[in-house]
C-alpha positions in Angstrom: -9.9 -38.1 22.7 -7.3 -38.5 19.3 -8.8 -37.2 16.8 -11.6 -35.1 18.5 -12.2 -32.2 16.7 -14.2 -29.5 19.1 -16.1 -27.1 16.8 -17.0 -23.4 17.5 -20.3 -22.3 17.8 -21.7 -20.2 15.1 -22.3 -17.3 17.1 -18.3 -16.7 17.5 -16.2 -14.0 16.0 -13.4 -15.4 15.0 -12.0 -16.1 11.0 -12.5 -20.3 11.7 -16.1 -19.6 12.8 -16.5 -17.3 9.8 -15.6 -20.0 7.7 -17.3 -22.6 8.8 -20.7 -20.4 8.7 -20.2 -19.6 4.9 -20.2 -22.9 4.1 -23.8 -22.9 4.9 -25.9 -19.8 3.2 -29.6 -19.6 2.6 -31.5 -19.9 -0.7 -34.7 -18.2 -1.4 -36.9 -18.9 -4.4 -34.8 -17.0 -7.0 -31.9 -15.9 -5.2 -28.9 -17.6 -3.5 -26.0 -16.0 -1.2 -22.1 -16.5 -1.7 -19.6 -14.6 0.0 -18.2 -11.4 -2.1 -14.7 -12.6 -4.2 -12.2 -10.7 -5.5 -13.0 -10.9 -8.9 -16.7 -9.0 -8.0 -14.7 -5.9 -7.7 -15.2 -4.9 -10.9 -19.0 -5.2 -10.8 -19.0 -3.3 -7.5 -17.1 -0.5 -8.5 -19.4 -0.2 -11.8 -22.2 -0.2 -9.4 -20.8 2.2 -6.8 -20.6 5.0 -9.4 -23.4 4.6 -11.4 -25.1 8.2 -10.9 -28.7 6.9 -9.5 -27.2 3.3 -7.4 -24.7 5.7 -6.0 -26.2 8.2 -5.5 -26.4 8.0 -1.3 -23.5 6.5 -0.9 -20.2 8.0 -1.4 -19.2 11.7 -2.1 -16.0 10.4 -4.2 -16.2 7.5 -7.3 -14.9 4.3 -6.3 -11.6 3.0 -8.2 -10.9 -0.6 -8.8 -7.9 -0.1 -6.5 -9.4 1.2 -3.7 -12.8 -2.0 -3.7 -9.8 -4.5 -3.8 -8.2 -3.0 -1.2 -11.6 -3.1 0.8 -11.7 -6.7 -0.1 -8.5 -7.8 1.3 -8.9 -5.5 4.7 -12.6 -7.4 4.9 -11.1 -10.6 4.6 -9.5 -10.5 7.7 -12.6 -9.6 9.5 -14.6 -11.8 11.8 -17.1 -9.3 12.6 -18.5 -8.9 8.7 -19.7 -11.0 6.2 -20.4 -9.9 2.5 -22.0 -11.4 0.3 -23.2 -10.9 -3.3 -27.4 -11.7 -4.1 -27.2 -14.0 -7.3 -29.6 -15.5 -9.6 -30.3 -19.1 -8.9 -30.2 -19.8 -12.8 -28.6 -17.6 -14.0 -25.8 -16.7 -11.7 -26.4 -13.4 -12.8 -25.5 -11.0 -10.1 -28.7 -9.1 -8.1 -27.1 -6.8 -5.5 -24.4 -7.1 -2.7 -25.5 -6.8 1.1 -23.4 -7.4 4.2 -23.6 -8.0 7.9 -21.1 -6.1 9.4 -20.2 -4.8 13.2 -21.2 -8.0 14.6 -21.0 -8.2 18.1 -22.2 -11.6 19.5 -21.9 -10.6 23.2 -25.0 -8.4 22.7 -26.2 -10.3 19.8 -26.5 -7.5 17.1 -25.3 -6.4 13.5 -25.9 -3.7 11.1 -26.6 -4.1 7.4 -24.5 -2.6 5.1 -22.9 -2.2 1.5 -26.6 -2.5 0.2 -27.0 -2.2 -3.6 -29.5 -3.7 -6.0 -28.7 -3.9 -9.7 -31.3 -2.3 -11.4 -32.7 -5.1 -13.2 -33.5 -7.1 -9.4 -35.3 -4.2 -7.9 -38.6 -7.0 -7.5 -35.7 -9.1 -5.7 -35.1 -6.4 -3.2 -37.2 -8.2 0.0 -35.6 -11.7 -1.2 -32.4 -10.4 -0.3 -33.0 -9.4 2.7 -34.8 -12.5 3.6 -31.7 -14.3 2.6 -29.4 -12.2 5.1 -32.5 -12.5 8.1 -32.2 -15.9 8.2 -28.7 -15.9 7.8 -28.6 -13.6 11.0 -31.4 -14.4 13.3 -31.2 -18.5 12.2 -27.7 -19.3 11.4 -25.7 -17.1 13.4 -28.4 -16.3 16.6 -28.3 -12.8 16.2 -31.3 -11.1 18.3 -31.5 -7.6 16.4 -30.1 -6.4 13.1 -29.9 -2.3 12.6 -29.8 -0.6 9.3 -28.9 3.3 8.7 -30.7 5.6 5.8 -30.2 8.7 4.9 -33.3 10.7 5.6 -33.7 12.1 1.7 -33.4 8.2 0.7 -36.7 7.8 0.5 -37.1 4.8 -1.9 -35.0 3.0 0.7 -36.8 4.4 4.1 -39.9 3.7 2.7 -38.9 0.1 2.0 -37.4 -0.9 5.0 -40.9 0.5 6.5 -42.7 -1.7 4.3 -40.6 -4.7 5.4 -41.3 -3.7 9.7 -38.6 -2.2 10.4 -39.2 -0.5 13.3 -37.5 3.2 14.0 -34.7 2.8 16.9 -33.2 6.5 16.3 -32.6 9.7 14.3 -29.0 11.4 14.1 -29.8 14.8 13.2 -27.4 16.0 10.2 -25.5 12.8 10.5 -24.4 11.6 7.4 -21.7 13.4 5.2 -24.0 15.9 3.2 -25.6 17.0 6.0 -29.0 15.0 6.3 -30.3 13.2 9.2 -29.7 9.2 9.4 -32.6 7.0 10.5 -31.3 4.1 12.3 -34.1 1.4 12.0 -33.8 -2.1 13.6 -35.3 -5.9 12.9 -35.3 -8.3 15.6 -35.7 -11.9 16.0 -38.9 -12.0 17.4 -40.6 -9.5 14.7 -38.9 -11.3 11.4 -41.7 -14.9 11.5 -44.6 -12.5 11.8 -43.6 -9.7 9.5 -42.3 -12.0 6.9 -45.4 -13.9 6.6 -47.3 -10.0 6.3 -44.6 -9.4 3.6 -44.3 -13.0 1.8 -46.1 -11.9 -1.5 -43.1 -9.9 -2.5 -41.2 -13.0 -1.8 -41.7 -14.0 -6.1 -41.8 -17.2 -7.2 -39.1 -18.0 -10.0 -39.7 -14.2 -12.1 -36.0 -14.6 -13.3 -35.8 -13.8 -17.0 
């Protein structure tokens, strides 16, 4: 038929599908998702070396040359998505989180480029919400995975609290040495564990 425009389904990994799915991100209570630009480099690389945010990781400071670079090879990517965790309000910037290595044959992806500024650390379980329903709803994903450094334990202890469940532990894994818990959230678990977890979901605590 003229005219007849077929779209893809979410679930595909190509750049048009990538597009399309941006054009639709999740809002939580405080928090909204956009897809990481250029012009965040700066705030990334400040956040990438700070000695505590940084801390687990990179062994080597981040230069402004080297994010922007990032950001132009992740721009041709179908298989990643990152995004920055802004204030609704404020447009402040909370954190930046990612889906990345997604494989839609097997229906899986692996959070990464996690950081929370430290002024959104109550925001932390908003911003994953945001990216679970971004995976699981929007893009049909049936497990996401997320790696942490054993000695993390702020972050392991978290992702416990939220139900992640334990899929695996690399012994001696990541670059210094210590082991790497691979933990994984599926589909079927998110509903039920976010309703457990939906106090920390805060209702409008922006300053």
């Amino acid at each position: 038929m003229a005219g007849h425009i077929e779209l893809e389904p979410s679930g595909s990994c190509t750049l048009s599908a990538k597009a399309e799915n941006l054009k639709r991100l999740p809002e939580g209570n405080n928090l909204v998702l956009r897809e990481i630009q250029l012009e965040d480099s700066a705030q990334i690389v400040a956040w990438r070396n700070d000695p505590v945010l940084g801390k687990f990781l990179t062994r080597e400071r981040l230069t402004l040359a080297q994010q922007e670079a990032f950001f132009r090879g992740y721009q041709a990517r179908a298989d990643d998505y990152y995004f920055i965790a802004e204030f609704k309000r404020s447009k402040k910037p909370a954190g930046s989180i990612a889906l990345a290595n997604l494989d839609f044959a097997t229906k899986r992806g692996d959070v990464a480029r996690l950081i929370v500024d430290p002024g959104a650390r109550l925001f932390l379980a908003e911003i994953f919400d945001l990216l679970f329903s971004f995976a699981f709803v929007q893009l049909g994903l049936s497990v996401v995975f997320a790696s942490v450094q054993s000695k993390n334990v702020a972050s392991k202890n978290f992702h416990i609290r939220l139900g992640f469940q334990i899929e695996k532990i690399a012994p001696k894994a990541w670059w210094n040495g210590d082991d790497v818990i691979t933990f994984r959230m599926t589909r079927e678990d998110y509903p039920r564990l976010k309703q457990a977890w939906s106090a920390l979901l805060l209702d409008a605590r922006e300053d």
